[in-house]
C-alpha positions as CSV (number, residue, x, y, z in Angstrom):
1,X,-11.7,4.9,7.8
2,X,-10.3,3.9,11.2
3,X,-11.9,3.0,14.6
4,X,-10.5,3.8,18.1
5,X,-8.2,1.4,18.8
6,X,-7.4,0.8,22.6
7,X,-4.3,-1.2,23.8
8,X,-2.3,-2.5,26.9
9,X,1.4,-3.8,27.0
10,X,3.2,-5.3,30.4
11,X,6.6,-4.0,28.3
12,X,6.9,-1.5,25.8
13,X,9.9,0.3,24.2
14,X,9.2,3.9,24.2
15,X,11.1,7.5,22.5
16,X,11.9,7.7,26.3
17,X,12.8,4.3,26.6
18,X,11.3,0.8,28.6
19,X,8.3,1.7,30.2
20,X,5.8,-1.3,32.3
21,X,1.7,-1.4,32.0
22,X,1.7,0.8,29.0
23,X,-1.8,1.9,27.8
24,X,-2.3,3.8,25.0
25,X,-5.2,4.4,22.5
26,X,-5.3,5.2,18.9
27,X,-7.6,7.1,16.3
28,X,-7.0,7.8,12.7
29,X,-4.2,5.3,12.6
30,X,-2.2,7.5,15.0
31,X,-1.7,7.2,18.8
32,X,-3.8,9.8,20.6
33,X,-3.2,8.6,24.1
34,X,-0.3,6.9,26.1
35,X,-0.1,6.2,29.9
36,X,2.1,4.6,31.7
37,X,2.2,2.5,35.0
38,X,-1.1,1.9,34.6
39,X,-3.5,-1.1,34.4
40,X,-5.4,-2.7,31.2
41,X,-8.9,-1.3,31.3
42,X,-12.1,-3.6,29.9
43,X,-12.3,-3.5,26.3
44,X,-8.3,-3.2,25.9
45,X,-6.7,-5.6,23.7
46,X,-3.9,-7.0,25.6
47,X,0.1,-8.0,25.1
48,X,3.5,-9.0,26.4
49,X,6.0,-6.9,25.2
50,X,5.8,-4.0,22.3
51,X,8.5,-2.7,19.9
52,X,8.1,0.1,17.4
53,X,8.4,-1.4,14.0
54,X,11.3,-0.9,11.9
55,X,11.8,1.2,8.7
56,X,13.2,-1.2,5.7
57,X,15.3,1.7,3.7
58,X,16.1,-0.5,0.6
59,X,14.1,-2.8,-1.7
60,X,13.6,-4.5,-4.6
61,X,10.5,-6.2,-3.3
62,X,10.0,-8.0,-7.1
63,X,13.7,-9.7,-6.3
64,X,12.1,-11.9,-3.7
65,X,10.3,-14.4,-6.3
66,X,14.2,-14.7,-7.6
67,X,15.5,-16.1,-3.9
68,X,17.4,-19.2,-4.2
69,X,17.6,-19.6,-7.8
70,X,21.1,-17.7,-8.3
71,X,22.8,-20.3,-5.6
72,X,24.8,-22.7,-8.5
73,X,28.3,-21.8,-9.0
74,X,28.8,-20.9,-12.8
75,X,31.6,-21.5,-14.6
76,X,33.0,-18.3,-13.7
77,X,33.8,-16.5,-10.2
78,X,30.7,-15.6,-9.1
79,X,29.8,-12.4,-8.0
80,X,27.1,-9.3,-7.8
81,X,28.2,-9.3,-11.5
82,X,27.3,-12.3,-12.4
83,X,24.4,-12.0,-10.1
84,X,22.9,-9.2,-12.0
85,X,22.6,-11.5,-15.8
86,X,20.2,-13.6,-13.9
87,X,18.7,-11.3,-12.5
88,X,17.9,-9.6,-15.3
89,X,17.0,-12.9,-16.8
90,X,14.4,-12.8,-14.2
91,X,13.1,-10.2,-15.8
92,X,12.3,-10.4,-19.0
93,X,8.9,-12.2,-19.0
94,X,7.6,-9.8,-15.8
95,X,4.7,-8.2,-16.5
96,X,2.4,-5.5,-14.3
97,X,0.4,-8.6,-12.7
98,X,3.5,-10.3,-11.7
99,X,5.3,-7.5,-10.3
100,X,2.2,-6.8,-8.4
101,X,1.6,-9.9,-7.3
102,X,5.7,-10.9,-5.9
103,X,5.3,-7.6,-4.4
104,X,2.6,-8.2,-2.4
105,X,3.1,-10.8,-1.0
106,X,7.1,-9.6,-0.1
107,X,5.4,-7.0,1.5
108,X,3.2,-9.1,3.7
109,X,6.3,-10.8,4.5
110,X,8.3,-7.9,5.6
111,X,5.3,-7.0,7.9
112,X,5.7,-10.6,9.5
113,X,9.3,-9.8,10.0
114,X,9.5,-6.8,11.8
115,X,9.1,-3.9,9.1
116,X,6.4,-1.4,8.9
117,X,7.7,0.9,6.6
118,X,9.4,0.2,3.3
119,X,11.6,2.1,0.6
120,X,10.8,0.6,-2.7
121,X,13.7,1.5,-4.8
122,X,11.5,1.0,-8.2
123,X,13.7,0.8,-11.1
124,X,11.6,-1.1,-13.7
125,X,9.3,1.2,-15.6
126,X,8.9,0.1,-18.9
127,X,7.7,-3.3,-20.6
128,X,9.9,-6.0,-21.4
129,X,11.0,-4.8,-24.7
130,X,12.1,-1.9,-23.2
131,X,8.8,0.2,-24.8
132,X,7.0,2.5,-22.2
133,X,3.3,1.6,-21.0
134,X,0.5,4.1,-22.3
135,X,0.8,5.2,-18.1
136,X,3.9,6.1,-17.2
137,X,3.6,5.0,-13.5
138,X,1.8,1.4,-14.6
139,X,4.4,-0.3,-12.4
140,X,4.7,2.2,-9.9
141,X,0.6,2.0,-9.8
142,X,1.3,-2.0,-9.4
143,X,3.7,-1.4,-6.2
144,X,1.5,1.1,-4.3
145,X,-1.4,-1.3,-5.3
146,X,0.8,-4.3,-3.7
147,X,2.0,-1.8,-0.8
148,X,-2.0,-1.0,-0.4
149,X,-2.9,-4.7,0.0
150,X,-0.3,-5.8,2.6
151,X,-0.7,-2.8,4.7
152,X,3.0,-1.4,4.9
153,X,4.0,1.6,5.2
154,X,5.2,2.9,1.6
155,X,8.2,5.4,0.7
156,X,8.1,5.1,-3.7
157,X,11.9,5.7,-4.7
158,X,11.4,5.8,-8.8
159,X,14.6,5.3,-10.1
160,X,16.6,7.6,-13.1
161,X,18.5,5.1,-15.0
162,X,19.7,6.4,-18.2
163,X,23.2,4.4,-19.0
164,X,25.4,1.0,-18.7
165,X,28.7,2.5,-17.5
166,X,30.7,5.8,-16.0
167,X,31.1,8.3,-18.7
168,X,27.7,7.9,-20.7
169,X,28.0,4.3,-21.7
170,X,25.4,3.4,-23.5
171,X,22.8,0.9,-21.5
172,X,23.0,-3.3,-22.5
173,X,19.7,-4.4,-24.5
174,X,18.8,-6.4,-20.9
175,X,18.4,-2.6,-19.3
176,X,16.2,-1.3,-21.4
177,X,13.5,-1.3,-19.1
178,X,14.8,0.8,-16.6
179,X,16.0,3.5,-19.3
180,X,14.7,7.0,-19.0
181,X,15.5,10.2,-20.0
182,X,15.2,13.6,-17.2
183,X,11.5,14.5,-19.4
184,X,10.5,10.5,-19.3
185,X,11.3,10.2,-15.6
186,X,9.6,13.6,-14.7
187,X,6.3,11.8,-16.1
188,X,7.1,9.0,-14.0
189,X,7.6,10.4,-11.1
190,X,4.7,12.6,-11.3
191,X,2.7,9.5,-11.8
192,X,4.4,8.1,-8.8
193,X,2.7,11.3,-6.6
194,X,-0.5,10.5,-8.3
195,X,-0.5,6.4,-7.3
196,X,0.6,6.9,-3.5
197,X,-2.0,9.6,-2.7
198,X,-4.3,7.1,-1.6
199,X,-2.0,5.5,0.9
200,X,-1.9,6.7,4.8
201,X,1.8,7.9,5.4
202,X,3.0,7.7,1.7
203,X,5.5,9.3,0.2
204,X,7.5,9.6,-2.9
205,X,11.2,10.9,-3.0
206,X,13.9,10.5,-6.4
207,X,16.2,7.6,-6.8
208,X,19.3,8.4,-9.0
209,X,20.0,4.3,-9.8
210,X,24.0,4.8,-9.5
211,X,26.5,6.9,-10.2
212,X,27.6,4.8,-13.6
213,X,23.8,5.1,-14.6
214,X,23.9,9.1,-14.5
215,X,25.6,11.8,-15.7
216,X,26.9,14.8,-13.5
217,X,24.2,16.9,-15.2
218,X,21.2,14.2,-15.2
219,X,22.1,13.6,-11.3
220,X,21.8,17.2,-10.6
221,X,18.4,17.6,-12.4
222,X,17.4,14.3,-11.1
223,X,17.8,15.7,-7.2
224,X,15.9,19.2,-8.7
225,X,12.6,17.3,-9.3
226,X,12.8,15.6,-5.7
227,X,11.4,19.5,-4.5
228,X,12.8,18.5,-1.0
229,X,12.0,14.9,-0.6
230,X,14.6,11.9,-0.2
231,X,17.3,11.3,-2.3
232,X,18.3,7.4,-2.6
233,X,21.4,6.4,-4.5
234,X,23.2,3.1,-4.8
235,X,27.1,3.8,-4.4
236,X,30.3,1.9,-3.6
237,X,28.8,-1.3,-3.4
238,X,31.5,-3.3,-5.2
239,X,35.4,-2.8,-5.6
240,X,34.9,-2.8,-9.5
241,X,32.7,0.0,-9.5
242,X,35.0,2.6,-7.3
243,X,38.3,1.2,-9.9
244,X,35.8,2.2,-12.8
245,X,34.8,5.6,-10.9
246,X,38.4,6.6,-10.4
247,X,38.8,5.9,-14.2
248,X,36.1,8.1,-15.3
249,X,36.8,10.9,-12.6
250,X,39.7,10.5,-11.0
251,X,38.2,10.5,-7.8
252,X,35.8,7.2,-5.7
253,X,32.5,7.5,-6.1
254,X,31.7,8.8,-2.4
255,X,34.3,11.6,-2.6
256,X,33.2,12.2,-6.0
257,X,29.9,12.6,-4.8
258,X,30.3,14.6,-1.6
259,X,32.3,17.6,-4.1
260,X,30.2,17.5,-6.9
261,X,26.3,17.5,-4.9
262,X,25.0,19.4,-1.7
263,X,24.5,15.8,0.2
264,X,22.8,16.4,3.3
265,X,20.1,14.6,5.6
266,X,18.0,13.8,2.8
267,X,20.4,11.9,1.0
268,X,20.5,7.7,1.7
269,X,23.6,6.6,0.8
270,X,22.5,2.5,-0.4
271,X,25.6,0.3,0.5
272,X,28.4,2.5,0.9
273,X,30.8,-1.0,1.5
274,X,33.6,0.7,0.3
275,X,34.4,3.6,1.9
276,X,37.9,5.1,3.3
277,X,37.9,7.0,6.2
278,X,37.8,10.1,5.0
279,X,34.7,9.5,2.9
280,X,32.8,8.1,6.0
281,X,34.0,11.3,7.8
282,X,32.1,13.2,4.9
283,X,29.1,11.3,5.1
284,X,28.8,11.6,8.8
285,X,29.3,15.6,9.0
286,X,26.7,15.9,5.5
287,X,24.0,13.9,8.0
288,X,23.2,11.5,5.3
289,X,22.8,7.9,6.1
290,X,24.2,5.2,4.9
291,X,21.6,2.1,4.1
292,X,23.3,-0.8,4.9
293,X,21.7,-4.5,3.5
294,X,23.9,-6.9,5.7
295,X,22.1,-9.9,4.4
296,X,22.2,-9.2,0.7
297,X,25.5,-7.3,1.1
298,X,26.7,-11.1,2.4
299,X,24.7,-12.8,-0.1
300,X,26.7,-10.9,-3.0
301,X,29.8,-10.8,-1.4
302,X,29.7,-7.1,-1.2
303,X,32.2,-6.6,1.3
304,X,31.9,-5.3,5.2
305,X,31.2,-1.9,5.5
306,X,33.6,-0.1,8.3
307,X,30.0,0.5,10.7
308,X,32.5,0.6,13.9
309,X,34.5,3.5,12.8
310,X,31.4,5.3,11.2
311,X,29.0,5.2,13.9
312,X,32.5,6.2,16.5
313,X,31.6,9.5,13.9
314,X,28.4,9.5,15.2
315,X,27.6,8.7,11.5
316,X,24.1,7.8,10.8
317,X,22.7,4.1,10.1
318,X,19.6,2.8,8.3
319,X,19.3,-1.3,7.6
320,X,16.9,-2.6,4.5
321,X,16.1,-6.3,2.7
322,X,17.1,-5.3,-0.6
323,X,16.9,-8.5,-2.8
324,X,14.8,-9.9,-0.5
325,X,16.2,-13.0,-0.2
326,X,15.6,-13.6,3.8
327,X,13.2,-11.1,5.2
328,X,14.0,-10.7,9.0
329,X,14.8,-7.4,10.4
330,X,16.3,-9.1,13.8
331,X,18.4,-11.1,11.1
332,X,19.5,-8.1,9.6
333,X,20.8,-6.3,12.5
334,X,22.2,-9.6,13.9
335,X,24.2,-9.9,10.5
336,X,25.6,-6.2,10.6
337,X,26.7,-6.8,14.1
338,X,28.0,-10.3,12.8
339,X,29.9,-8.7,10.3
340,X,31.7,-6.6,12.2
341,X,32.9,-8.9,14.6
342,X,34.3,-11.0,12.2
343,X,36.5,-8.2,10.5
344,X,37.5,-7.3,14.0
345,X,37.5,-10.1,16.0
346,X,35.9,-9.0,18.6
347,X,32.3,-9.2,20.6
348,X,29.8,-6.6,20.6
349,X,31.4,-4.3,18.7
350,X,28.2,-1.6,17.7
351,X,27.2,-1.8,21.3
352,X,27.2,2.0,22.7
353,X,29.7,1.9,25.4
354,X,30.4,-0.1,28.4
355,X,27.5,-2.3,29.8
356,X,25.4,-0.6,26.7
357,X,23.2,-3.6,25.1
358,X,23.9,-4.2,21.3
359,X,20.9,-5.1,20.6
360,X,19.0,-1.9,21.9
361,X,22.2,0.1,20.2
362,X,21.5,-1.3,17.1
363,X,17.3,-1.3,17.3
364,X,17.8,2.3,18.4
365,X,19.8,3.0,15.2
366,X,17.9,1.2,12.8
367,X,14.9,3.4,13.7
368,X,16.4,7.0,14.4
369,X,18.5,6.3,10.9
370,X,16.0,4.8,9.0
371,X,13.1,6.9,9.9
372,X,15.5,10.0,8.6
373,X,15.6,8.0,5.4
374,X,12.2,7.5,4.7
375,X,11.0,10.9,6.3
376,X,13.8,13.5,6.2
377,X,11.5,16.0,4.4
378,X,8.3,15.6,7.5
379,X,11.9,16.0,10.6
380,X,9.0,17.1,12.5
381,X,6.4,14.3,13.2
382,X,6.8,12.1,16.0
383,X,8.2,8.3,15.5
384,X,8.1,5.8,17.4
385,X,5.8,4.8,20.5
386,X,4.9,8.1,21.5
387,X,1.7,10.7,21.2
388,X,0.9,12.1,17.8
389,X,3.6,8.8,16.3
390,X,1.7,6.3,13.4
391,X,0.6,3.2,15.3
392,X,3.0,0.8,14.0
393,X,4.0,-1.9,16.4
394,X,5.7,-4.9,16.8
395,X,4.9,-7.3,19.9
396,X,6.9,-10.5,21.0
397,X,6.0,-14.0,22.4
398,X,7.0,-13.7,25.8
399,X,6.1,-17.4,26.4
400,X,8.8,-18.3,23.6
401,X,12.0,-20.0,24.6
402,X,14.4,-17.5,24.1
403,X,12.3,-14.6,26.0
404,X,12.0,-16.8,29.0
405,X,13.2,-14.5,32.3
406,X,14.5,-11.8,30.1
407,X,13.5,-7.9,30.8
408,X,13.6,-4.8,29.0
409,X,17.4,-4.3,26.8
410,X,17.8,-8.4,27.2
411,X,14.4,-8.8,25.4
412,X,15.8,-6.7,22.4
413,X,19.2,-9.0,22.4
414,X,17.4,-12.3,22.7
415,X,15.5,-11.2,19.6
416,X,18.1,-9.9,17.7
417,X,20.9,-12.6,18.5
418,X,18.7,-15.6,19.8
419,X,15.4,-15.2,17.9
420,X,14.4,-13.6,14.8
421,X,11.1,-13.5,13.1
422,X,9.6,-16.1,14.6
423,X,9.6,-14.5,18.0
424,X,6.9,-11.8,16.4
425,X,3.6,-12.5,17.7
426,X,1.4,-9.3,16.3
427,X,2.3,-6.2,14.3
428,X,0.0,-3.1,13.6
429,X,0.4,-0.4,11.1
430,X,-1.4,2.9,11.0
431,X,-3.8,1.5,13.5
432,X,-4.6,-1.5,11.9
433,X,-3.5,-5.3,12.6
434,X,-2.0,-6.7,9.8
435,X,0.0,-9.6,11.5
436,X,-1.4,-12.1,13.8
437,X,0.0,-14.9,15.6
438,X,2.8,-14.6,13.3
439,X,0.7,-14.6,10.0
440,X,-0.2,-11.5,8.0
441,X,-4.3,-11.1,7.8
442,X,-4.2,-12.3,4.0
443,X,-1.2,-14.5,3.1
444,X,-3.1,-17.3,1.6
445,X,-4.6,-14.6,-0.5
446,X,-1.6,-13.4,-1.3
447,X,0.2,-16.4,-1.5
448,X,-2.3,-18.1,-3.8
449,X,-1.9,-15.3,-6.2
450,X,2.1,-15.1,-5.7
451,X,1.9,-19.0,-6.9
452,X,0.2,-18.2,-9.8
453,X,2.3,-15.6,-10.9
454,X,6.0,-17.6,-10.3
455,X,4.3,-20.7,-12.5
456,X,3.8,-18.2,-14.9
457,X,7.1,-16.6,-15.0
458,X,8.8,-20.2,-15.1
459,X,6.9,-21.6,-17.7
């Protein structure tokens, strides 16, 4: 399936950090060879400056055809609330051929961006009355079809999803297509297993939707079928679901969770905004990580999550797209370094220590935190740019403007904080180029087909 792949960096980030005339070769989509100090040899394929590519822990990659249409201020305060009706208004005329289709070409777009590996947290099973499909995994089947066509790297997060509110409220007629019971969504999730086999590095873990969308006994047999794999949860996004928590149970939903389940590194804790100190203390010591979205977390007024005083706890980061609404994963990190500084008031804040670059402190994160995320059940195979490591790589424009004269850590930080996507020249994933010059191998393809599907959905 794959052919030896030879290349030859002037600059690459490496596990053991910046390295200079970097040669390394790949077969079977993995890197079997890596020199350093070396020269290109004939036949190599040569660039500027190499990054490994980023793992995007959370998305919703069928939220992207919905960016920019929820920007009018209704009558109302707006809010994620709000957000959601229209969301789910989005919704109700998406069929299997859409969904693929918006998927797809999301997916291209996050390869453009920086992101080689995604965790589709897939929460719409069911057709738009709310009635299964004869195949259980028919949309699952669509997103490892759309993951398939762009190339990326695909963690399958099916989501449980069995109620509107804390304490068993029954689900609103607009949520009907998530709706499962523990026997519905052990079909879908098999089928999930079944529709990612096919894909190099795939993998499928269990996403409990939110703690107001399970029961303590659904969660627990929810985190039973994952047989070891990731657990995924949404939690303490917004300040009305820890008031409705502490209603139900008396406790906020983090310290809630952290009594009542064995969190540990497998667990991705989505959001997390709204967390005390003591519940960041918790999550640091279980070795979970906490997925932050700083874009969409800004986009729905979410609120800051405290990153400072968790990662002081040596508490664990991941960063994903979510809703999709800007895909850039220098943009994302910029924005959760952003963030901080404005709740502090204060420069560099994440940065490691003293003279430490933020943007390699961040980068560094990203990809230790969100590799854990996406992998915590394979702890053992390499990441990264290193022997025996997937080939997924991100290179630069070292001719652009804002890379002029700049080496090694101020390359990350002019990306991050000066850049963005459209410093990304090339990106490979398990061996094989997908982006070029900026532009993923198929977009008008994909865009084409994304067209038709939007006119469709707006008729």
């Amino acid at each position: 399936m794959y052919s030896m792949t030879s290349l030859w960096f002037e600059s690459a980030l490496l596990t053991s950090g910046w390295a200079r005339g970097v040669r390394l070769s790949a077969q079977g989509g993995r890197i079997a060879q890596l020199s350093t100090g070396t020269s290109a040899q004939p036949g190599d394929e040569r660039h500027a400056i190499a990054l490994p590519g980023l793992p995007d822990v959370h998305s919703h990659a069928f939220q992207r055809g919905l960016a920019g249409l929820t920007e009018r201020r209704s009558a109302q305060a707006d809010s994620f609330w709000s957000w959601r009706e229209l969301m789910y208004r989005f919704l109700e005329r998406l069929g299997p051929e859409e969904l693929e289709a918006i998927s797809a070409l999301c997916f291209a777009e996050m390869l453009e961006a920086g992101f080689t590996h995604v965790g589709e947290f897939h929460y719409v099973h069911h057709d738009p009355h709310g009635t299964p499909y004869a195949d259980p995994g028919e949309l699952a089947a669509r997103v490892a079809a759309a993951a398939a066509h762009a190339g990326i790297g695909l963690t399958l997060l099916p989501v449980f999803y069995a109620h509107g509110g804390f304490g068993a409220a029954p689900p609103t007629a607009r949520q009907q297509r998530f709706v499962t019971d523990t026997e519905g969504f052990a079909r879908i999730l098999e089928a999930c297993r079944r529709a990612v086999r096919p894909l190099p590095g795939a993998s499928v873990g269990v996403a409990p939707h939110s703690l107001r969308a399970v029961t303590p006994a659904e969660l627990s047999a929810v985190v039973d079928l994952a047989q070891g794999a990731v657990v995924h949860i949404h939690i303490a996004e917004q300040l009305r679901e820890v008031e409705e928590c502490q209603a139900w149970s008396g406790a906020r939903p983090i310290e809630w969770l952290l009594e009542a389940q064995p969190v540990d590194a497998r667990w991705c804790l989505v959001h997390a905004t709204h967390a005390t100190a003591a519940e960041l203390a918790g999550i640091a010591g279980s070795g979970a990580v906490a997925g932050l979205c700083p874009i969409t977390e800004s986009s729905l007024g979410d609120g800051i999550f405290p990153a400072a005083e968790f990662t002081r706890q040596a508490g664990r980061i991941g960063v994903g797209s979510d809703s999709n609404v800007q895909l850039d994963a220098a943009a994302e990190l910029r924005t959760l370094e952003y963030s901080q500084r404005l709740a502090q008031r204060s420069r560099n804040v994440l940065a490691a220590g003293a003279g430490a670059s933020t943007g390699r402190t961040l980068l560094e994160a990203a990809l230790a935190g969100g590799w854990q995320a996406l992998h915590a059940d394979v702890p053992q195979s390499p990441r990264g740019i290193a022997v025996g490591a997937s080939l997924d790589i991100v290179t630069l424009r070292a001719g652009h403007p804002a890379l002029l004269e700049r080496r090694e850590d101020e390359l990350l930080d002019s990306w991050i904080f000066a850049g963005g996507r459209e410093l990304i020249d090339c990106v490979w994933r398990a061996g094989e180029r997908v982006v070029s010059d900026g532009r993923h191998r198929d977009r008008a393809a994909l865009l084409a087909r994304y067209a038709r599907a939007l006119q469709r959905l707006r008729a």
